[in-house]
VEXVEX-395011 format. One record per residue: x, y, z of N, C-alpha, C in turn. Coordinates in steps of 0.1 Angstrom, whole numbers, plus 5000, padded with zeros to 4 digits. Example, Ala and Ser with C-alpha at 12.3 -4.5 7.8 and 13.67 -1.06 7.14 Angstrom:
513249435078512349555078513249675078/512849785071513749895071512950005079/
//
This chain:
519348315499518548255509519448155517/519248145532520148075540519947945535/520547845542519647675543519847665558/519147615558519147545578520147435578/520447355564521247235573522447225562/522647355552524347345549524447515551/524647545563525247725565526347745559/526147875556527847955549528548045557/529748035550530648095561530248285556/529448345563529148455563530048545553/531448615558532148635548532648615534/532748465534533048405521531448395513/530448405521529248455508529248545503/529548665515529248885509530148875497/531648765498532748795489532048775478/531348615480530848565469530048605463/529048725467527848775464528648865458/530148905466530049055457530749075446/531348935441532148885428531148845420/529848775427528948775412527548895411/528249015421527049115416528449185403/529949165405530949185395530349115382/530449015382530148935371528549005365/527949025372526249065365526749195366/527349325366527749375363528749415347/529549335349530549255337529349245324/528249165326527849115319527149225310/526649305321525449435321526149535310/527849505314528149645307528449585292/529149465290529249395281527849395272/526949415275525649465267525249595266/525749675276525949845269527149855259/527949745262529249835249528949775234/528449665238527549635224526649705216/525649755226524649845225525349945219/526150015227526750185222527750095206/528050005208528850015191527450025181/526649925184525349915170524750045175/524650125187523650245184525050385178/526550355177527450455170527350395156/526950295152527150245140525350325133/524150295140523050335140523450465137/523850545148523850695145524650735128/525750695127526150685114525350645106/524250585100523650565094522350665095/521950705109521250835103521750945100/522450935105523651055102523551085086/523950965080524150915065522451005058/521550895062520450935059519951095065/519851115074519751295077520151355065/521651325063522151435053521251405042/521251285034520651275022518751335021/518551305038516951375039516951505039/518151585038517951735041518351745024/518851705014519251695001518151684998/517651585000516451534991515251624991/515051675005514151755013514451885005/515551945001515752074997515652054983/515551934980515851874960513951894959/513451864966511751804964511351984968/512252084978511452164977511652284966/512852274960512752324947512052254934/511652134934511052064927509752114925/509052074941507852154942507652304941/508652414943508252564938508352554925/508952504919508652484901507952444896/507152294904506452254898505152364906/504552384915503452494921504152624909/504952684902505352784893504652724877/504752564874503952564862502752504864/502052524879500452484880500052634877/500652694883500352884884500052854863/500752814859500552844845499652814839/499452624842498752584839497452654844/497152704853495552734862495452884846/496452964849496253064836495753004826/496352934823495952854806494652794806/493952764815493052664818492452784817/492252914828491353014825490953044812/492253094804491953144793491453084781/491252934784490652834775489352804778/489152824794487852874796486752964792/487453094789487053204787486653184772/487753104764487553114746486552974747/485852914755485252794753483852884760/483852924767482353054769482353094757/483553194753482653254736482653184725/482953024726482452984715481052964723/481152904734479352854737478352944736/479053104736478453204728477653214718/478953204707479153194693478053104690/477952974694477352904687475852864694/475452954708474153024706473453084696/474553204693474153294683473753214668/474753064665474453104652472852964658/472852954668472052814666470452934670/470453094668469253154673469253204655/469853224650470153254636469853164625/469853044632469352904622467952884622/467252974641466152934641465353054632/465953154631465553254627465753254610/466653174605466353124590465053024588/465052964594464052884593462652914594/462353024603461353134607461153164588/461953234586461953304572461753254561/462253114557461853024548460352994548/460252964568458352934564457653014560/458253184562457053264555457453294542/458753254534458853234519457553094517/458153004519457552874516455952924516/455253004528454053054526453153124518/454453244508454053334504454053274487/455153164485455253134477453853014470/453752914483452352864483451152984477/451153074484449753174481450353204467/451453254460451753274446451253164434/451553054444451452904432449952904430/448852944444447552934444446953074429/447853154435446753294428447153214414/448453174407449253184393448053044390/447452944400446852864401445352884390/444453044399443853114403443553154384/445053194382445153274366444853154357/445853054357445452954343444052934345/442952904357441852884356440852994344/441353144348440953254339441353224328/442653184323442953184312442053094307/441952974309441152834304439652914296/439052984306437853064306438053164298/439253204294439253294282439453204269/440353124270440253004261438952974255/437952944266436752834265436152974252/436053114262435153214250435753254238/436353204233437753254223437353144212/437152994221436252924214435052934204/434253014213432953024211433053114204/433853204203434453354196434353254183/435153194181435653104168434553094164/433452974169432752914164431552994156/430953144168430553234159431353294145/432253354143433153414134432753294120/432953164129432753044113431253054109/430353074119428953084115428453184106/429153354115429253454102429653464093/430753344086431553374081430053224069/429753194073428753074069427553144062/427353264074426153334075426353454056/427253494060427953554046427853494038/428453404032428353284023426953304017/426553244029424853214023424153354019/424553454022424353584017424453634003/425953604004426453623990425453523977/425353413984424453343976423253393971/422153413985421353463978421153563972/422453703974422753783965422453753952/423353673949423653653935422253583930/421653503936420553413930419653543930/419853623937418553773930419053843928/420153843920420953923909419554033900/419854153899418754193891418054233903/417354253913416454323917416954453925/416154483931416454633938417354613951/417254503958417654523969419354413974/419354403959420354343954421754353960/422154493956423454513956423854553973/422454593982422454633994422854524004/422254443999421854274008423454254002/424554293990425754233990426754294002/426554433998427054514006427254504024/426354474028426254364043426954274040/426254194033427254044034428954034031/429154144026430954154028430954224039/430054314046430354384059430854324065/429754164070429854084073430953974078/430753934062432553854066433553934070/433854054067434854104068435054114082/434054164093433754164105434054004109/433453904103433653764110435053744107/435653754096437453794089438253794106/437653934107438454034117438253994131/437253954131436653834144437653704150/437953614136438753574135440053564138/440453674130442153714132442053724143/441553804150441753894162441353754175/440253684174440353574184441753504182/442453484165443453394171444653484176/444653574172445753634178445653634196/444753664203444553614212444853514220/444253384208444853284213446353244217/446653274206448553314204449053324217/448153474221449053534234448653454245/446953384247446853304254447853204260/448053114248449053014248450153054257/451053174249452153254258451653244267/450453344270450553354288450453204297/449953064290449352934298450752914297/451552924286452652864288453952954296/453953044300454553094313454053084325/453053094325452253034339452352934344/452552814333452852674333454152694343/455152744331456852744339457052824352/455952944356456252994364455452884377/454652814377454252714384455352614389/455652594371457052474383458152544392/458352654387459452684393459152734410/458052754411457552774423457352644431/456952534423457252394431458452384435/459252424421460652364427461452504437/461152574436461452714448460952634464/459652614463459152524475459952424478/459652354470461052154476462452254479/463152354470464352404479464252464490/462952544488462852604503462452464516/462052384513461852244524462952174525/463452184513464852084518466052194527/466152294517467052414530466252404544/465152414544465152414559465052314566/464752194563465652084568467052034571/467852094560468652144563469052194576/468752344574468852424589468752374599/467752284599466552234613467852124616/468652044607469551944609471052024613/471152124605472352214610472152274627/470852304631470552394644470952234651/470352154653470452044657471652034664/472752034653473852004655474652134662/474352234660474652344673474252344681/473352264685472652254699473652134704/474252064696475151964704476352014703/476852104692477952174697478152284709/476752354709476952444723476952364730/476152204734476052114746477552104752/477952084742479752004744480452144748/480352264740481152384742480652354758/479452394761479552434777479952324786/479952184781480152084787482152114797/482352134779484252184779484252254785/483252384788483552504794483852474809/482952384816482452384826483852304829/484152204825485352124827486252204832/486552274822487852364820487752474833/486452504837486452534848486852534858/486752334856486652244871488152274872/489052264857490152204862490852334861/489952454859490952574869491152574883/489752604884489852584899490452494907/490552354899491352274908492752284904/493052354898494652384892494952514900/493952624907494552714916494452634926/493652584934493852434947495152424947/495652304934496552244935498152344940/497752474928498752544929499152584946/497952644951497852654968498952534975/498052424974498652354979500452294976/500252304968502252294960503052374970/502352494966503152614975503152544993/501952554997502452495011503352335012/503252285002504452155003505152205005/505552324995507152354992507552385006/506352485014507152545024507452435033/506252315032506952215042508052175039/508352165028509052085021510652155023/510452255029511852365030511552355049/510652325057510652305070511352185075/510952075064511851955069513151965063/513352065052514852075053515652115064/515152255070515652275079515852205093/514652075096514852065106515851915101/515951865089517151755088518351835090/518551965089519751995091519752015105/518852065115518752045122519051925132/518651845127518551665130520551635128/520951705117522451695110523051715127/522851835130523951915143523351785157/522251785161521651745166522751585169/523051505162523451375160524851395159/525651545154526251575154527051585179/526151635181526351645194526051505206/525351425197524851305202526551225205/526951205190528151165186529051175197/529051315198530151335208529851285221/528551325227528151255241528651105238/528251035228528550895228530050865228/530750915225532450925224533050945238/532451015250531951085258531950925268/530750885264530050775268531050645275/531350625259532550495251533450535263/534150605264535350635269535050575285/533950695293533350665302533350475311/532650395294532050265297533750155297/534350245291536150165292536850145300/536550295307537150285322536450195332/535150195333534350095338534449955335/534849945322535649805321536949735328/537049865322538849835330538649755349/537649905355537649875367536849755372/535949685363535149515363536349415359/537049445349537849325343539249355357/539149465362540349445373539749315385/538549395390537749305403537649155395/536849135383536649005377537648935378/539348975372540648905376540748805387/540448885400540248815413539648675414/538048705410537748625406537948495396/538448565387538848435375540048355380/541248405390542248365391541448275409/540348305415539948195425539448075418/538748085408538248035404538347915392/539647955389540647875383541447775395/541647765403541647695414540947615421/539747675420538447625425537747455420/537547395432536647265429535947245414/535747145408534947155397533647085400/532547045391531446955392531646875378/531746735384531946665366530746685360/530246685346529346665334528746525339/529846425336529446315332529646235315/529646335306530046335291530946355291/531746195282532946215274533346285269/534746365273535246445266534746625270/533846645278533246725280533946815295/534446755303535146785313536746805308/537246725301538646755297538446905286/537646945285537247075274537247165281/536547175299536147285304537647315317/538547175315539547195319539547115335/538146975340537946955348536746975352/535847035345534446985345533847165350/532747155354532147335351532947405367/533047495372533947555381532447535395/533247455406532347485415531947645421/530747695419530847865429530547895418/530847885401530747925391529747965384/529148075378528648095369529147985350/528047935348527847905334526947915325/527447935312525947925305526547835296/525647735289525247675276524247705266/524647755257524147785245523647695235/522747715225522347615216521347705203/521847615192520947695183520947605170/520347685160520147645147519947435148/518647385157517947315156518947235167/519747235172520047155180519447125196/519747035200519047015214519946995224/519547015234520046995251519846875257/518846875257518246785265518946635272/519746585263520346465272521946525280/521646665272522946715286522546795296/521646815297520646845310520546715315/520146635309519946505321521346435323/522346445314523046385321523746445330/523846615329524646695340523646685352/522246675357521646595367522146525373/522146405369522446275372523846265379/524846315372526246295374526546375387/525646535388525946565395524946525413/524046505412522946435422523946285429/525046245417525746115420526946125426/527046275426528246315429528246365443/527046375453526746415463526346555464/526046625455525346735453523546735448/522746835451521346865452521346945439/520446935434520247005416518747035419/518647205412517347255410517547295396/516447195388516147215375515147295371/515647335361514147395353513947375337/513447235336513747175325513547235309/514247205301513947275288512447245280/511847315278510647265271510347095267/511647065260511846935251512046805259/512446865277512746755280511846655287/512046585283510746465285511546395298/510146325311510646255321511046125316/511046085306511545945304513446005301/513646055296515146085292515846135306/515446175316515646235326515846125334/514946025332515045875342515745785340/516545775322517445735318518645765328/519045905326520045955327520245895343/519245915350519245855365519845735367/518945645359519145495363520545455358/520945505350522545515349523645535361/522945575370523645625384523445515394/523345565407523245475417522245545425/521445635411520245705417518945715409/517745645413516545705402516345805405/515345845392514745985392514045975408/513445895411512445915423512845895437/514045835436515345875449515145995452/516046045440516446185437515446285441/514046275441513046335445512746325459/513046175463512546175473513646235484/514746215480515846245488516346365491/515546485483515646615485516946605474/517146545470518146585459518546645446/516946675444516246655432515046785430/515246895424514046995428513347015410/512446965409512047065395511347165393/511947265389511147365389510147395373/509147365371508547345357507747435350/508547535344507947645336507047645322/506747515322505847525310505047395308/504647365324503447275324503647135319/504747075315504746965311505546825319/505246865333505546745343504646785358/504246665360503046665370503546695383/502746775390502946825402503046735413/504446715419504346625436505846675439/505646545451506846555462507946685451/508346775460509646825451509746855435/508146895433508346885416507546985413/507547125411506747245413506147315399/504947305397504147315389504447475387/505147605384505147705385504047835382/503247745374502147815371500947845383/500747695395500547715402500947785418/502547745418503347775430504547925426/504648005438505248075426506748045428/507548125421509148065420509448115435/509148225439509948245455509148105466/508248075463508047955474508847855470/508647755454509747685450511547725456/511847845453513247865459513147855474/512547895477512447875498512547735500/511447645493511447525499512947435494/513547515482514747455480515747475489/515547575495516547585504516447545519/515647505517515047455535515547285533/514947245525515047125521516547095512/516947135509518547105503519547085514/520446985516521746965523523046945518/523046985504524046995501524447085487/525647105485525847205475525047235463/524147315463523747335450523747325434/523547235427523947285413522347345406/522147555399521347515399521747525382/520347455372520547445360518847535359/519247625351518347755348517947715335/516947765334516447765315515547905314/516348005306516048165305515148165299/514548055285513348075283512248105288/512147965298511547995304511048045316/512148135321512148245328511448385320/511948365309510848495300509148475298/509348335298508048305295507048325306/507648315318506948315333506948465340/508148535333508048695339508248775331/509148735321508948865309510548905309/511348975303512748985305513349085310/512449175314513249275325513149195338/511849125340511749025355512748945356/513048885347514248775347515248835350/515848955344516949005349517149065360/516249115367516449155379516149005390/515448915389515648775393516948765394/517848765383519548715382520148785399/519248905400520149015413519748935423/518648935422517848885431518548775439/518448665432518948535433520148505440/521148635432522748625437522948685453/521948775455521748895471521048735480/521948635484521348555494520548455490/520748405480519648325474520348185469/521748255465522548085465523548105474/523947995474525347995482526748005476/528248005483529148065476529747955468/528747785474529547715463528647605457/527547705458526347675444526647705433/526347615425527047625407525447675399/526047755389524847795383524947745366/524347695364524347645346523347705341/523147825332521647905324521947815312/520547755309520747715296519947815285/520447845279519947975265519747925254/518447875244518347865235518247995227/519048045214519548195209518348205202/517248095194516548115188515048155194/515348135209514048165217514248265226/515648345230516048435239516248565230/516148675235516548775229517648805227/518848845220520048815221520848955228/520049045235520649135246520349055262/519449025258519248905275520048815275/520648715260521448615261522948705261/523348815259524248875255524448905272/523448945279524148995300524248905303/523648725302524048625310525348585304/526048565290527248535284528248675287/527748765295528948845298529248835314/528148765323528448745338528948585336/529148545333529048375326531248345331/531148245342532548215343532748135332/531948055325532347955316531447985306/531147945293530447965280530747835274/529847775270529847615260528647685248/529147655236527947695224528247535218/526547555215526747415208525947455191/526447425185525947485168526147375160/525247395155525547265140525947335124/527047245118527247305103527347215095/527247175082526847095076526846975079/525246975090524946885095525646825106/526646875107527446815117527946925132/527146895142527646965155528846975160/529447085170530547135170529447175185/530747165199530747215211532047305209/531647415213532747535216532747575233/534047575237534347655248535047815247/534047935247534248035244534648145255/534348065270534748145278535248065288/535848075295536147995313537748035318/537648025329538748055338540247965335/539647815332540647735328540447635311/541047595306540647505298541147615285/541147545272541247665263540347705252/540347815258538947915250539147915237/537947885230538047865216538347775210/538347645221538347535214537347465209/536647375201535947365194536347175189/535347155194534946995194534146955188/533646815177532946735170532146635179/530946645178529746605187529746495183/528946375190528546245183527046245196/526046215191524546165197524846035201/524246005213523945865218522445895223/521845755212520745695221520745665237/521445615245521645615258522745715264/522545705276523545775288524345765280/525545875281525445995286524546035272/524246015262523646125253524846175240/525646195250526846305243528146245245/529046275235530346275232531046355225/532046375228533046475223534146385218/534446445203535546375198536446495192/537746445194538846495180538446555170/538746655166537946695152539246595139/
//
């Protein structure tokens, strides 16, 4: 963008524009060659893994046809233990319909046996009754036998008459008949007895025939029982054994289609093998390609580095910090300052402000998160400028990406204003050389990081002048380190500030003049400047 009251010499901008579209080029590719080493280094590693995925992939698909080869077995075995767990649950229907059917048969023993005990019952009553007349048999036989007696008696007491020997003659009839009466009832009796006394034993043994016949079938009834919980469980097993055929021919199914996947992703990691195989080469391809492109930046860049090592500087203001950069940052120059692992900026943002606002140059800031207006006003009043000069004097632009300094004269709230009005009015209003001090964070934070980088183009196509100085400040812990990797590859100068046991270290890692890689011992100041550089 022009300015109305410091013009450029037309030519010496296009130059200048077209040494730092070199530099953001420089930078651009300096993050492709990066890129292509970690994405050749990448590829080697899948490379690595490919092979071992197509190993492993062909290891898992023979694994799986063997293992789908002993489901196939398993599912067999499982059938056939199915089949022998049906004919037990067979079997042990049969014997549990055979238990009921013993049991059936005991009750009509135990029944018939009952009716035997009743009739054998039935008999001793007869016998008793043949007993009782066997009695009575007796008791006549003793009467005849009485009756005789008294016969004979009177026989004899009428001894001598006629009817004598007739009246004897009966009376031994007599006895001899009640004799015989006798005998023959007890003989009877005799057999009676026998018969009461087998009837007797054949009674018990029919009791005790019965209690075996009730305790066997309790038995049974306790044995069926327990086949009713053996066929429960047989079918229970059966059914199981079922389940886990069926799901053992499933499983087997499915094994088999792993396998085949399992042989699909082999082929396509070898696949993947050639594939990466041809990448490689395009990348080698690439590399070579991005070398020569180097060559032809680091030729045009030379030009540059060798004007620019010549070129005006802008002091710091910090001890020690200008004799490091060889004379302080390169006027026209690209810089970045770096910072990380807890360290801060902040009083070297205000004091590179100050020094340079004092120096007769205009500064557009865009302060770091951290930095507070009191440290900023410090660094001023150290000068022969306050902060509010400096504002008022057009000297002074803030551009404020994260809301933490109040909106006036020259001091641009970004959330409300956008950055191209902020840069317009910086250039309408600026009269003198530019320094600007950038903060990438918050340039991410306000557009995102492809916006920011095309900003950088943006910016350079007419937006500064050829001897506006640019300072990005990059915190590594808040930038992405391919965004901080294109500004440190367009970057005339590089400052890293890092802390190591506890102790800070400024490095100069890049610039036109001074020597690279030198590496200085920090000291903090409570006041201006903030910073020092000492001797290690």
């Amino acid at each position: 963008m022009a300015s109305d009251h410091y013009p450029s010499v037309p030519d010496q901008s296009t130059a200048v524009t077209e040494e730092r579209a070199v530099a953001n080029a420089q930078g651009a590719l300096d993050v492709v060659q990066a890129a292509s080493v970690t994405v050749g280094e990448q590829l080697a590693a899948i490379d690595d893994r490919a092979t071992a995925q197509a190993t492993d992939a062909q290891w898992i698909a023979d694994e799986v046809s063997s293992l789908s080869a002993t489901i196939e077995e398993i599912a067999a075995t499982a059938t056939e233990v199915s089949e022998q767990s049906q004919r037990a649950t067979d079997a042990a229907n049969d014997g549990r319909k055979a238990a009921a059917d013993a049991i059936e048969s005991m009750d009509e023993v135990r029944e018939l046996g009952q009716a035997v005990a009743t009739e054998v019952a039935a008999l001793q009553d007869q016998v008793d009754r043949i007993a009782d007349a066997l009695a009575g048999i007796d008791r006549i036989a003793d009467q005849t036998n009485m009756l005789a007696l008294n016969a004979s008696i009177e026989a004899a007491r009428a001894s001598g008459t006629t009817d004598t020997d007739g009246f004897a003659v009966v009376a031994d009839e007599i006895k001899g008949l009640a004799e015989e009466s006798q005998q023959q009832a007890e003989e009877i009796e005799t057999t009676l007895a026998a018969v009461r006394d087998a009837t007797d034993d054949t009674v018990a043994q029919l009791d005790e025939a019965i209690d075996g016949i009730d305790t066997g079938a309790e038995q049974v009834t306790t044995a069926m029982a327990r086949l009713d919980d053996v066929a429960d469980t047989v079918a229970e097993t059966a059914d199981g054994i079922a389940s886990v055929s069926a799901a053992t021919d499933e499983q087997a199914t499915t094994s088999e289609a792993v396998a085949q996947r399992c042989e699909t992703v082999s082929d396509r990691a070898a696949a993947i093998e050639d594939d990466l195989s041809e990448i490689r080469a395009a990348r080698s391809e690439q590399t070579a390609m991005l070398d020569e492109i180097d060559d032809v930046l680091a030729a045009a860049e030379a030009d540059r580095q060798d004007r620019l090592a010549d070129a005006p500087t802008v002091p710091t203001g910090i001890a020690g910090l200008d004799d490091l950069c060889g004379g302080g940052l390169v006027m026209g120059g690209q810089a970045v300052f770096r910072y990380a692992d807890g360290t801060q900026v902040d009083g070297v943002v205000a004091q590179l402000c100050a020094t340079a606002v004092a120096a007769g140059r205009a500064v557009s800031l865009t302060p770091p998160p951290s930095l507070d207006r009191s440290t900023l006003a410090a660094a001023f009043a150290a000068t022969d400028h306050s902060l509010e000069d400096a504002l008022d004097d057009d000297a002074l632009f803030i551009l404020d990406m994260f809301g933490h300094w109040d909106a006036r004269y020259n001091m641009f709230d970004l959330e409300r204003t956008s950055l191209a009005t902020a840069n317009e009015t910086t250039a309408t209003r600026r009269d003198a050389p530019l320094v600007i001090v950038g903060n990438i964070q918050g340039e991410i934070r306000m557009m995102g990081e492809q916006a920011a980088r095309e900003a950088r183009y943006e910016n350079d196509d007419g937006v500064f002048e050829p001897h506006d100085t640019v300072v990005n400040v990059i915190d590594d812990d808040a930038v992405p380190a391919t965004l901080a990797a294109f500004y440190s590859g367009a970057a005339d100068q590089e400052l890293t500030l890092t802390q190591t046991d506890g102790r800070e270290y400024l490095t100069l890692t890049a610039s036109p003049r001074g020597t690279v890689g030198t590496k200085q011992s920090v000291s903090r100041l409570s006041s201006p400047p903030f910073l020092r550089l000492r001797d290690n």
